[in-house]
N, C-alpha and C positions, 0 to 999 in steps of 0.2 A: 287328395281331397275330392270327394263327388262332387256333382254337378250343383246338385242342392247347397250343398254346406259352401258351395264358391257362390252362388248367387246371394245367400244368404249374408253370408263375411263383408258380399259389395255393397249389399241395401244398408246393412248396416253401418260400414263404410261411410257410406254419404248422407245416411242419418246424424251423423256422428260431426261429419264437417259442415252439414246446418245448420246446427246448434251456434246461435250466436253467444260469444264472448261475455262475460257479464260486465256492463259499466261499472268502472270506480264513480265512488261517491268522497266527489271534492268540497270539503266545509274550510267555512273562510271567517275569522270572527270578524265581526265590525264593532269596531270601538266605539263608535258616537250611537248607534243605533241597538247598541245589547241586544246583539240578536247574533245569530249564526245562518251565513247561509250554503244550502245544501245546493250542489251543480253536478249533474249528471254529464260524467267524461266524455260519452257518446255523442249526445245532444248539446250538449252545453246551455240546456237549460235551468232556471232553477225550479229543484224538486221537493224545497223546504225551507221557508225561515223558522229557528227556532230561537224564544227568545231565553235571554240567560240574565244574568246579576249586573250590574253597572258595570262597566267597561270592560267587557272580555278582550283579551290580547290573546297570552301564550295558549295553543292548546295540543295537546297531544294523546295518540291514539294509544288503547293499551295493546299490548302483544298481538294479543288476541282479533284487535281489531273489533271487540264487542263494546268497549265504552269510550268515549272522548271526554278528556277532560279540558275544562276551560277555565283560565283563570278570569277573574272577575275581580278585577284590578279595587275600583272603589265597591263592590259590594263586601270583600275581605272573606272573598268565599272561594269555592272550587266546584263550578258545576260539573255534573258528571252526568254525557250525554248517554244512553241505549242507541247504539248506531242502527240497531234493527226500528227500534219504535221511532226513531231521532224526536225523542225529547226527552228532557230533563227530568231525570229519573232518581236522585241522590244529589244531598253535596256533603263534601266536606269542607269541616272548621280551619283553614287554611293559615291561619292567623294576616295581617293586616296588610295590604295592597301584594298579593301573590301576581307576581310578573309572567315567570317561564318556570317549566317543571320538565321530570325527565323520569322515567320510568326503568327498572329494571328488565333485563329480557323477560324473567320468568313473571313477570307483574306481581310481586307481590308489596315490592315500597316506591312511593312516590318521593321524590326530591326537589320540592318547593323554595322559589328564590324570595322572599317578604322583604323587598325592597325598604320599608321603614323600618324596618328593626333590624336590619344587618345581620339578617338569621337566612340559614338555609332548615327551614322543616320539612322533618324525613316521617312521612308518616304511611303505617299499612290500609292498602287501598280497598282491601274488602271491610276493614271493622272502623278506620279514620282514626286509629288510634296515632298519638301521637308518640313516635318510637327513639325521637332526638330533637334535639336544637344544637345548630353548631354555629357560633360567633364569626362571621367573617368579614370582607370588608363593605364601605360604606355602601348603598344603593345595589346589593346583588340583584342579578339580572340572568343572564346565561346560566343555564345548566345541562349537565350531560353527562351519562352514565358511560361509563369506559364499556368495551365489547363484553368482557372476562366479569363481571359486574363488583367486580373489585374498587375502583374508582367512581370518584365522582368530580368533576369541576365545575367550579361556580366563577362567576365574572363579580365582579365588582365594579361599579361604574366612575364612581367616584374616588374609589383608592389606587384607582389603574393596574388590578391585578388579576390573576389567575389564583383562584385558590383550589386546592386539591385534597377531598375527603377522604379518608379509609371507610368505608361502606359497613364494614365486620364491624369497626369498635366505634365506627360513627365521631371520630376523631377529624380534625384538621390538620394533615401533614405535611402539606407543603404549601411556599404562595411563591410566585413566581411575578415579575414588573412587567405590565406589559405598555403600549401607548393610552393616549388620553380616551376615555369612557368607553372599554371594553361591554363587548354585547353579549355575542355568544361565545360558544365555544364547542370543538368536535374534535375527538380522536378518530384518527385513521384503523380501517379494520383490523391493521396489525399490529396495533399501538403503540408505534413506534412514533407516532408523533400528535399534538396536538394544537390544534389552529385555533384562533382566538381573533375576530374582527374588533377592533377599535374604531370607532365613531368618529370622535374628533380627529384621533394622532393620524384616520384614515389611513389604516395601514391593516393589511392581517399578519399576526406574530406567529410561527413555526416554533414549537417548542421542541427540543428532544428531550423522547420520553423513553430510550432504548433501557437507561436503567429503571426497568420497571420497580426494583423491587427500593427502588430510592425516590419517592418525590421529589424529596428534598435538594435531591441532585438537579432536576430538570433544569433544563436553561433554554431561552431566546438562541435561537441558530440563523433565524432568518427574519429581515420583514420586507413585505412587500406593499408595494404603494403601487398608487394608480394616477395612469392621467390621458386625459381626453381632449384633443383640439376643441380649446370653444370653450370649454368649461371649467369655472373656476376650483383651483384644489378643494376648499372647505367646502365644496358642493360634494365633491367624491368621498361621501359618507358609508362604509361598509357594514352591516348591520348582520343580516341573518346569513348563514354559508348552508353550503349542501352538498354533497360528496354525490358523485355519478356512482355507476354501480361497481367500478370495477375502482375507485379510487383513484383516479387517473387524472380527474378532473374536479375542478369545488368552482361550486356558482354561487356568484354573492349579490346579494341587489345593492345598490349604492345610493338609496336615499334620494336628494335632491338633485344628482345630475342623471335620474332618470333613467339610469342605467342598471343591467347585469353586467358582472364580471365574471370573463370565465376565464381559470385561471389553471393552466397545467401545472397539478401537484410535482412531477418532476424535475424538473426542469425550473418551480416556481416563479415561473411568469406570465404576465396575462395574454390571453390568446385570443379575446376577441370581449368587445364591449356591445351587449346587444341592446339596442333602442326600445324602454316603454314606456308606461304610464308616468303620472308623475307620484316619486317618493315611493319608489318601491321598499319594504323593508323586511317582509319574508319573503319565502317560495318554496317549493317542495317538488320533489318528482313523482313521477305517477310507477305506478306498480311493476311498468314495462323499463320505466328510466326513458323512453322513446319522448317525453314530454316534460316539459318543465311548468312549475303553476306559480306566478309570482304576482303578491297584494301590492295593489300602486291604492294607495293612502289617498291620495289628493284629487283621484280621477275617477274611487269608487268603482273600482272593476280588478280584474283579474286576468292578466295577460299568458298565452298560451305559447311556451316558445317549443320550436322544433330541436329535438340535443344532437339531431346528425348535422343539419343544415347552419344551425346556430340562428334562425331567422324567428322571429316574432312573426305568429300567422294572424292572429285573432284576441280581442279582447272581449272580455264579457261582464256586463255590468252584476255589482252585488247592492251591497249594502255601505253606508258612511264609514269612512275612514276603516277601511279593510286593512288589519294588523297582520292575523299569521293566517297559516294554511297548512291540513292535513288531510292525507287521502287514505282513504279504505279502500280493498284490492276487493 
């Protein structure tokens, strides 16, 4: 290499490592205030309210990362954000109090929990056409599309169950018991198992799922319960989970005793209980996984935990009664 072409290689070198990183963009729904608010990962400032339908809860980002969708509990809608414009660009007809939704990798169907009709609707997210209704059990809530987009599982809050879709023929093939008013629910990358948080029975349920090509087979293998000096059981509420990156780890917020739970997937047991706000009931990791973003309900903010250290560094206030959390990379 000449002298030139090596000077050139180093400028541009160090051109190249001063380019700053781009901030994720962390949206947070608030349930009392319908509105959505935007916090820039860097700053931790907010760089957006945007407002949406009566009570947004569930929301989630499409593949793509170019639209957010939010359920809108009492408007009986499904706003659908432009994460470039962040505002409300579309909705779709979602039919009546839409909880939690879950998206295919490729985005092309949405899978909507209608808590009053004991319906999961499956409908395609570019035209809102509606593609299925599948009967499940009372108050659905949770959902989650399997890796392989074969699957889908829905919670039911009131039947205390796991119900499991066929995606292809948009069928209901399996339901599995789990404890009292299941929330969410997530399969591990290798889908070999599928975790289900319970509310009241405050327990999370391991299901096996090795025989993939049988629902119906799956069964309870494991449940795990939590407990904390000081704090009563019924406070130890587990609500929303979230899988680290490598699956190693699932971090649950615990409601009313103010807690995360972090819980070694191997081993299943918990590994450290970290202090925040109060009634945390989502949280999400951020694009590195280096940080965790979890909604405290009661204290109106947003608590930033570290995933090496396991320590709460910072909180940062949003909007009333912050539900879920989703980040664009």
């Amino acid at each position: 290499m000449t002298r030139i072409s090596l000077s050139v290689a180093c400028v541009t070198a160090i051109l190249l490592a001063a380019v700053p990183a781009h901030a994720a963009k962390i949206f947070v729904s608030n349930e009392k205030d319908n509105t959505i608010t935007v916090i820039d990962s860097e700053t931790l400032e907010t760089i957006k309210t945007i407002k949406t339908a009566r009570r947004p809860r569930g929301i989630v980002l499409s593949p793509d990362s170019k639209e957010l969708f939010v359920a809108a509990g009492d408007g009986d809608i499904i706003d659908v954000i432009d994460t470039g414009k962040m505002e409300v660009v579309r909705q779709l007809e979602s039919g009546p109090d839409p909880e939690l939704m879950a998206i295919d990798s490729k985005g092309v169907a949405i899978y909507i929990a209608n808590e009053d009709d004991s319906l999961v609707t499956v409908m395609d997210i570019k035209s809102g056409d509606v593609l299925g209704e599948v009967p499940v059990g009372v108050e659905p809530e949770g959902m989650i599309v399997s890796p392989d987009d074969r699957y889908t599982a829905a919670t039911s809050e009131s039947t205390s169950m796991a119900h499991i879709i066929d995606n292809k023929s948009i069928k209901l093939v399996g339901n599995i018991l789990v404890d009292s008013r299941p929330r969410e629910a997530k399969f591990t990358q290798d889908m070999k198992e599928l975790w289900v948080s319970s509310e009241i029975g405050g327990t999370i349920s391991v299901i096996d799922t090795s025989d993939w090509d049988n629902p119906a087979s799956w069964k309870v293998v494991k449940k795990i319960g939590f407990e904390v000096p000081g704090v009563r059981p019924e406070q130890l509420q587990p609500v929303g989970m979230d899988f680290n990156k490598d699956d190693s780890q699932i971090w649950v917020p615990l409601g009313p005793s103010n807690r995360v739970a972090v819980i070694d997937t191997k081993s299943k047991e918990v590994i450290e209980y970290v202090l925040v706000g109060q009634r945390p009931w989502h949280g999400e990791f951020g694009p590195d996984f280096k940080k965790y973003y979890v909604a405290n309900g009661l204290t109106n903010d947003v608590t930033i935990i570290d995933a090496e250290s396991l320590k709460a560094e910072k909180s940062v206030p949003v909007g009333r009664l912050p539900w879920g959390v989703a980040i664009m990379p």
